[in-house]
C-alpha positions as CSV (number, residue, x, y, z in Angstrom):
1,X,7.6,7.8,12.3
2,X,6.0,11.1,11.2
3,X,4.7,11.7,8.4
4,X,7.6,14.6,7.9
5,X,9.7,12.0,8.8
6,X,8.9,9.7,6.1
7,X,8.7,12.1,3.4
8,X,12.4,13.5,4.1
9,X,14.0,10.0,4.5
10,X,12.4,8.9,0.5
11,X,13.0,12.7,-1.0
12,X,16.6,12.8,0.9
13,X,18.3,9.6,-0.9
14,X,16.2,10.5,-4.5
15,X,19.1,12.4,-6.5
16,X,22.1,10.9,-4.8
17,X,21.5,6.5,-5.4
18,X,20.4,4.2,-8.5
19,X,18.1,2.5,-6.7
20,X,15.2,3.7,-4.8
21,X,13.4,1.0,-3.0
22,X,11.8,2.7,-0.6
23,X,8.4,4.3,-2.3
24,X,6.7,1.0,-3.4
25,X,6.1,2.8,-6.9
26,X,6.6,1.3,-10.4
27,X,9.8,1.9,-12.0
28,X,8.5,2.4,-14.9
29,X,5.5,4.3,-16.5
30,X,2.6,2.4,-18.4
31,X,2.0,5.0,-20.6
32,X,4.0,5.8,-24.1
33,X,5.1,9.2,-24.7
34,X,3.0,9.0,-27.7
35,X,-0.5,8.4,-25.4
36,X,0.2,11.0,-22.9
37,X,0.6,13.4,-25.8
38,X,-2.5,12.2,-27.5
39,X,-4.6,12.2,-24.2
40,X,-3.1,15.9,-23.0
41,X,-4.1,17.2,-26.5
42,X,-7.4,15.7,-26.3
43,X,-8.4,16.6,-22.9
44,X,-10.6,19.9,-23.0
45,X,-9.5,21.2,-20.0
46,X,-11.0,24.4,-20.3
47,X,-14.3,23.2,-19.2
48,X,-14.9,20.8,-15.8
49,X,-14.2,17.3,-15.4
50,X,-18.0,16.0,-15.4
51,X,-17.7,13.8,-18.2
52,X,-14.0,12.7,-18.0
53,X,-14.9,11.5,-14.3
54,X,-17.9,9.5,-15.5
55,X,-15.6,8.2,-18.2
56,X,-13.3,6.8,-16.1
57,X,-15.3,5.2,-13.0
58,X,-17.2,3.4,-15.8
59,X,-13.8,2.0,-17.1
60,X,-12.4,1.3,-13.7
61,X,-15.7,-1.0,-12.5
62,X,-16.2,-2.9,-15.9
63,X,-12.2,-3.9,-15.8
64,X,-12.5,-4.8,-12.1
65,X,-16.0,-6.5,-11.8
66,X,-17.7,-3.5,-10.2
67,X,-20.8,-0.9,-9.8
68,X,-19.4,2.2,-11.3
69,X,-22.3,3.3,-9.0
70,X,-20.6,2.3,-6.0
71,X,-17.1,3.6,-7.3
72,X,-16.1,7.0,-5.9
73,X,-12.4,8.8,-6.9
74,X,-10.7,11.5,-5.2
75,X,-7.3,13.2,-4.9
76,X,-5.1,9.3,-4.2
77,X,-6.7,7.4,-1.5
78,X,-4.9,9.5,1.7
79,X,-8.0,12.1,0.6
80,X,-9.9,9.3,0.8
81,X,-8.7,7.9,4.3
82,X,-9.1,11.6,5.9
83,X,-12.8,12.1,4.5
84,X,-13.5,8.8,5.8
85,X,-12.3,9.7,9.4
86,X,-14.0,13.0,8.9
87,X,-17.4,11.6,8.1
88,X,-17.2,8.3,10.5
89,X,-14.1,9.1,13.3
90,X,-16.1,11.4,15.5
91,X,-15.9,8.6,18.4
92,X,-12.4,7.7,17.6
93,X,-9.9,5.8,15.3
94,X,-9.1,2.3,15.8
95,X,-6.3,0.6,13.4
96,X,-3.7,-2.4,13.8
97,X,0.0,-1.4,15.1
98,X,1.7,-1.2,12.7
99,X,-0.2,-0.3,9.7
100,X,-0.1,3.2,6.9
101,X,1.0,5.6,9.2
102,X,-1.9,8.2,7.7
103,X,-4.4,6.8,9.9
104,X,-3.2,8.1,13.5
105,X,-1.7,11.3,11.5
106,X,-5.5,12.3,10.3
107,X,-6.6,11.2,13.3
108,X,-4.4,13.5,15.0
109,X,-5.1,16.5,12.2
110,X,-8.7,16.6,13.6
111,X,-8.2,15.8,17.4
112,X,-10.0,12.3,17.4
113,X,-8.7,9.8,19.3
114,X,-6.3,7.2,18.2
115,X,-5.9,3.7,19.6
116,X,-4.5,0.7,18.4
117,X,-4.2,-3.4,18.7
118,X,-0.2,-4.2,18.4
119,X,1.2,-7.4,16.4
120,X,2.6,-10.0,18.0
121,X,7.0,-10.2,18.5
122,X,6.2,-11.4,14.7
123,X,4.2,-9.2,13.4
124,X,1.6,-11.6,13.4
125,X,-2.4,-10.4,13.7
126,X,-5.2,-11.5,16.2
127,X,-8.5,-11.1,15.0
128,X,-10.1,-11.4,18.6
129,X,-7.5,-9.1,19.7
130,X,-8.8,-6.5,17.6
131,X,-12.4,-7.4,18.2
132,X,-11.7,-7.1,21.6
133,X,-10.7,-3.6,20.5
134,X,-13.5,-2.6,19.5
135,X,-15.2,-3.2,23.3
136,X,-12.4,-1.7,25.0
137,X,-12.0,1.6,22.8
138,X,-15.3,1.6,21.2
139,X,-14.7,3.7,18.2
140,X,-16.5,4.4,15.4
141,X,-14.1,3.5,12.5
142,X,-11.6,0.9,12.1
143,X,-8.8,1.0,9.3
144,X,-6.8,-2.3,8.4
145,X,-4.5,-2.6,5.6
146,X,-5.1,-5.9,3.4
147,X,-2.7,-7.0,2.3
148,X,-1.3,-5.8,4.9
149,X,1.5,-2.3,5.0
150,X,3.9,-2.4,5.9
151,X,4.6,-6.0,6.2
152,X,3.1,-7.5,3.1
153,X,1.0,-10.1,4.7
154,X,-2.5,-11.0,3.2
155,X,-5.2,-11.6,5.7
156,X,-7.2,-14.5,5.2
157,X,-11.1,-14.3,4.1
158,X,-12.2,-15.3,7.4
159,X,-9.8,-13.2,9.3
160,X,-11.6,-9.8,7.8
161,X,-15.4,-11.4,8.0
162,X,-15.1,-12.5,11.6
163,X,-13.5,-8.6,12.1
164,X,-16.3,-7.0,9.5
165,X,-19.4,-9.3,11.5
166,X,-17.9,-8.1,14.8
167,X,-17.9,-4.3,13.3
168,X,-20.9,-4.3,12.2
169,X,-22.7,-5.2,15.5
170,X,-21.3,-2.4,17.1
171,X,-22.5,-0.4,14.5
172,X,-19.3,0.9,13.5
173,X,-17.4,1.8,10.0
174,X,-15.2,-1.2,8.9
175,X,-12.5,0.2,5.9
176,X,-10.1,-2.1,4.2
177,X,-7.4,-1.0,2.6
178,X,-6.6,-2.5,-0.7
179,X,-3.9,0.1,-2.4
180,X,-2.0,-3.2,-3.4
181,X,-4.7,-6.0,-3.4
182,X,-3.6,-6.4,-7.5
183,X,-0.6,-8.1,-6.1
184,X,-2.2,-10.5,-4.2
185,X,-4.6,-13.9,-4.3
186,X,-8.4,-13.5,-4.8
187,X,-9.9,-13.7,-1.7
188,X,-13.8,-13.3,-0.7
189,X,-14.2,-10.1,0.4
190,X,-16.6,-9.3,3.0
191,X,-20.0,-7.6,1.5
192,X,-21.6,-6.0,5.0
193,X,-23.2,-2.9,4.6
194,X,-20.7,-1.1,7.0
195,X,-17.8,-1.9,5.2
196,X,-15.8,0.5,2.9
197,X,-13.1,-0.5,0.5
198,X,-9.9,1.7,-0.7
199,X,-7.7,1.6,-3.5
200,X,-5.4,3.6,-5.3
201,X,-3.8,3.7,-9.2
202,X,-0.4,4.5,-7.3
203,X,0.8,0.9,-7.1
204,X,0.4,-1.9,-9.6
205,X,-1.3,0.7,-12.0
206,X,2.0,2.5,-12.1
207,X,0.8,6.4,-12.1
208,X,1.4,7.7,-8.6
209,X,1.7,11.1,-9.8
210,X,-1.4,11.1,-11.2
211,X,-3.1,10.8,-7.4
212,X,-6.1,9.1,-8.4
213,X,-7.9,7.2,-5.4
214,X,-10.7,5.2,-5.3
215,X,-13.2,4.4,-2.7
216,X,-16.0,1.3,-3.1
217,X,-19.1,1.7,-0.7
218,X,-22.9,1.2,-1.0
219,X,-26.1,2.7,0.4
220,X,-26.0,5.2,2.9
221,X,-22.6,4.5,3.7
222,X,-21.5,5.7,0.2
223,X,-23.6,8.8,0.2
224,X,-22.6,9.9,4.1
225,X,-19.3,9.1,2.3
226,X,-19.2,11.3,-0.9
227,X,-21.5,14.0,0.8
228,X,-18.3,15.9,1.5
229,X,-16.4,14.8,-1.6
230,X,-15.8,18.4,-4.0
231,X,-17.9,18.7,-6.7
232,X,-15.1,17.9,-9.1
233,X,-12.8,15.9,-6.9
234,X,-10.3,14.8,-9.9
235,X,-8.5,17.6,-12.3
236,X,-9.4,16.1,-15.7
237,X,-5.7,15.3,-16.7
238,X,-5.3,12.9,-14.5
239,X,-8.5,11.1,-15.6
240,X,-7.8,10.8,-19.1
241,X,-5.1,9.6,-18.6
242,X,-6.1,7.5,-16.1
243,X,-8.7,6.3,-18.6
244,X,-6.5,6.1,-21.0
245,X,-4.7,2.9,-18.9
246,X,-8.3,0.8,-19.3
247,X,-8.7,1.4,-23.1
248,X,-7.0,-1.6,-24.3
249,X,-7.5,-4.4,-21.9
250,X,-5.1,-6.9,-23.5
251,X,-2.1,-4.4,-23.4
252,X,-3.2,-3.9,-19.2
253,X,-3.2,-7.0,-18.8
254,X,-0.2,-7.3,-19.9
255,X,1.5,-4.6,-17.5
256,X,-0.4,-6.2,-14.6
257,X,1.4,-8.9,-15.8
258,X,4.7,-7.4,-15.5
259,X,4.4,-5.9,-12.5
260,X,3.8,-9.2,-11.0
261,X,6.7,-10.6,-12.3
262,X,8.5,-7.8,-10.5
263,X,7.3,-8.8,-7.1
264,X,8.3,-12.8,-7.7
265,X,11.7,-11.8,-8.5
266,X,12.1,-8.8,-5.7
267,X,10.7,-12.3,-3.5
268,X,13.3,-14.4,-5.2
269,X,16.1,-12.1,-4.9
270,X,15.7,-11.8,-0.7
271,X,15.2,-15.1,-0.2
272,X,18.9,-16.1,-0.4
273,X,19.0,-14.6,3.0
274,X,15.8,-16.1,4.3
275,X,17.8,-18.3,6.4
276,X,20.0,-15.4,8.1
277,X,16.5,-12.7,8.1
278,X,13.3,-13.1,9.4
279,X,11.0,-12.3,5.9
280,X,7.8,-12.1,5.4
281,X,6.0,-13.9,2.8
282,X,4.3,-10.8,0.8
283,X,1.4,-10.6,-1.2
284,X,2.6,-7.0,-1.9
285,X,5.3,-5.2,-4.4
286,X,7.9,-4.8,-1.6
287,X,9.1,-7.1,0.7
288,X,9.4,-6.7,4.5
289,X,11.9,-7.8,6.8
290,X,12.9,-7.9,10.4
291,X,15.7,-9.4,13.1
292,X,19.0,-9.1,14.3
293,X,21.0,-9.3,11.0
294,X,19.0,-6.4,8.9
295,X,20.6,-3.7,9.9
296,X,24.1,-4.8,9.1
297,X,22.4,-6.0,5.7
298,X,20.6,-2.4,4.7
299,X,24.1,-0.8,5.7
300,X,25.8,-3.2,3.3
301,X,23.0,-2.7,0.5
302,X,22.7,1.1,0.9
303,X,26.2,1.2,0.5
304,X,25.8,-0.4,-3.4
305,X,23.0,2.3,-4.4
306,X,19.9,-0.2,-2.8
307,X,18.0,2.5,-0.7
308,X,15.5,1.1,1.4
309,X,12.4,1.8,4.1
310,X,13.8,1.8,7.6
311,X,11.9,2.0,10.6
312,X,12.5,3.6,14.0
313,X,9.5,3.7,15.8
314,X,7.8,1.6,18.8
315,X,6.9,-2.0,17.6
316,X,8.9,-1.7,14.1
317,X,12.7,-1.9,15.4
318,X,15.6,-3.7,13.7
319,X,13.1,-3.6,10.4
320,X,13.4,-2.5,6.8
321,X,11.4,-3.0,3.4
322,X,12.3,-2.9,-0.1
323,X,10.1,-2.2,-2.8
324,X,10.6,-3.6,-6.7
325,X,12.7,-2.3,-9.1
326,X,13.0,-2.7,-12.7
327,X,13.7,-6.0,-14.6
328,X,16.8,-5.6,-15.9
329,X,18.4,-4.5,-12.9
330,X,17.3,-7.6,-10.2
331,X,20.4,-9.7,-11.7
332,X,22.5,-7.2,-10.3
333,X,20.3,-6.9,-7.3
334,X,20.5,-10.7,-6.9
335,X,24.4,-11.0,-7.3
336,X,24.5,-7.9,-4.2
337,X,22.7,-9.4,-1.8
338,X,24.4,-12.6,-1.9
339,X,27.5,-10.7,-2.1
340,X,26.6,-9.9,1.5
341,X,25.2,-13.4,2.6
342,X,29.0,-14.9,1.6
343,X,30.6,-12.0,3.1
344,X,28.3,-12.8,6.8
345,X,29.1,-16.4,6.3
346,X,32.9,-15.9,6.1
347,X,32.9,-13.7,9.1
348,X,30.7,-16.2,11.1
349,X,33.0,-18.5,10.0
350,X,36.2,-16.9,11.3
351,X,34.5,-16.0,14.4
352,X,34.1,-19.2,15.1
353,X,37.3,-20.7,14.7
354,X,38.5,-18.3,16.8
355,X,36.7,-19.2,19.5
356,X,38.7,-22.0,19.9
């Protein structure tokens, strides 16, 4: 799928269903109406963003355990995933199949090559098939989501060493991709010098619109990295009230909180037809799914107002994810889909009798 494609299959469904599952956004905002007008009043936007940028990197590492020194922002991490293959892709773009399409589409924007290592028939990952990869394609970057998009897996601690040791060897750029690491468990990260981390304020943060991206690098990594980044990469808006998110930790915490509790019940919900679907187990604030049953079950949800991801490409067929929704609305969510499983049951039923 292109990116085109994508954004006319989310914008096409936005003004005409109830539910839109298919962005992996918040359904709600974290911010009061109250705040945002305190913050836009406040925000001297007549002058440039130096100190609101400063502001915020400095609240974004102390709430996350970081160096704002090695915290970079830009324009939602898709800037960040082109300067990266600007800067590191001259000898070619290596990713996982499937992963964010944005990878091969930059790729593509400034004629590197593109290559990539395809799951398994269950969308299971090989880290010596990637690291074999690297010898066969040789190129100078390598992108993998974690956890992982689009099927919501988490890789394990060893999985992305063994991959970040074997990157670093061949002197190659390593990034990993953490727009919804919030969602899932803590893992050890690897620390080698080559590696680059991305994350985003689109997801568990709740502020999509707000397009604020982060990239995590040190040494000379970081500065080959942000030697391309604009002087004032952020409009200052979008920082304060960025900002304005980390001010009261208690009350964060609290919408982190929330937002979890989303994903448990979007998990809950789709696992009364775990039994009929292949899903996978997500560490992420949608939920993936694939086999032969799925697309009678989107027809069947997109027919009540669910409107979901679906997938025609090479190596993501008979597929679809759903991303969370709001709390008050998974009881109806949860009485839909097992509308459908009874509905499938009665008709397997009935087909088998008569077969005989």
């Amino acid at each position: 799928m292109t990116k085109n494609d994508y954004l006319s299959q989310i914008t096409s469904v936005v003004n005409d269903t109830q539910f839109i599952m298919n962005r992996n956004t918040s359904p709600i905002r974290p911010l009061s109406d109250q705040a945002i007008i305190e913050v836009v009043l406040d925000t001297p936007y007549n002058q440039y963003p130096e100190d609101q940028e400063a502001k915020f990197k400095e609240a974004y590492a102390d709430y996350n355990g970081f160096d704002a020194a090695n915290v970079a922002v830009a324009n939602g991490s898709d800037e960040w995933i082109q300067k990266l293959i600007i800067q590191f892709g001259k000898g070619g773009v290596l990713a996982d199949a499937p992963d964010f399409f944005m990878y091969e589409d930059y790729s593509k924007q400034l004629g590197y090559a593109f290559h990539s290592i395809a799951a398994n028939e269950n969308y299971a990952f090989s880290a010596s098939a990637i690291i074999h990869g690297l010898d066969q394609y040789k190129p100078s970057i390598l992108f993998i989501s974690n956890p992982h998009n689009p099927t919501g897996q988490q890789f394990s601690s060893l999985f992305l060493q063994n991959i970040a040791d074997a990157c670093q060897a061949r002197d190659i750029i390593f990034v990993i991709d953490e727009a919804y690491v919030e969602f899932a468990d803590t893992y050890d990260r690897p620390k080698n010098s080559n590696v680059v981390y991305i994350r985003t304020l689109s997801k568990i943060y709740g502020i999509a619109g707000l397009r604020v991206g982060i990239a995590l690098a040190e040494g000379a990594v970081y500065d080959k990295l942000v030697e391309i980044n604009h002087p004032y990469p952020m409009n200052s808006l979008s920082l304060n009230l960025a900002s304005k998110l980390f001010e009261d930790r208690a009350k964060l915490d609290d919408w982190i909180d929330y937002q979890k509790d989303l994903q448990i019940q979007l998990a809950k919900a789709f696992h009364q037809v775990a039994d009929l679907i292949d899903i996978v187990p997500s560490k992420t604030n949608f939920v993936f799914m694939y086999g032969d049953n799925v697309d009678a079950f989107v027809t069947f949800l997109t027919g009540r107002g669910y409107i979901g991801r679906t997938y025609e490409t090479d190596g993501i067929v008979t597929a679809a994810r759903f991303s969370i929704i709001d709390k008050k609305d998974y009881p109806q969510l949860t009485a839909t889909i097992k509308e459908w499983r009874d509905q499938f049951n009665n008709e397997r039923t009935a087909n088998e009798r008569n077969q005989y």
